[in-house]
C-alpha positions, 0 to 999 in steps of 0.5 A: 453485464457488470457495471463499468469502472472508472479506472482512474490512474494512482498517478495522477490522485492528489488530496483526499483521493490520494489519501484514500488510495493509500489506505486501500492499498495498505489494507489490501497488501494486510490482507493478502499478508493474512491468507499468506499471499506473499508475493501479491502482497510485495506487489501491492505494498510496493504500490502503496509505499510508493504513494505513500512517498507522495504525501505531505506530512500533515496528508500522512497524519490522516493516515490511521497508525494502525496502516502506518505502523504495518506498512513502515515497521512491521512489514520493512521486517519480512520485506526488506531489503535484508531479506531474500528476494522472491524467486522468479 
């Protein structure tokens, strides 16, 4: 039998605990970019941006600019409000 998770809820993170879900969630939207999995990719930067929002200034410092530079810059470019949306 699989070990059970903790499914903790995003709302309710604070602190480092926020911190860390954010960079989970950005580097899994990257990665799903990789294998050119748009649409979970949308789902899951529509998530961490939203976090994302949620942290203070000195919080989103702790955030690697690599994470920060693809989630606010180069991924605003193919996801955008600009662009078409996706087909449901």
């Amino acid at each position: 039998m699989p070990a059970k998770k903790n499914k903790v809820d995003p709302e309710t993170l604070s602190g480092a605990a926020l911190i860390k879900e954010v960079n989970r969630r950005i580097r899994l939207a990257r990665s799903l970019w990789d294998q050119h999995r748009n649409k979970a990719c949308r789902f899951e930067r529509q998530r961490a941006l939203r976090l994302y929002a949620r942290l203070s200034e000195p919080e989103k410092a702790e955030i690697p600019e690599s994470l920060r530079v693809w989630l606010r810059y180069r991924s605003e470019k193919y996801f955008g409000d600009h662009r078409t949306p996706p087909r449901s």
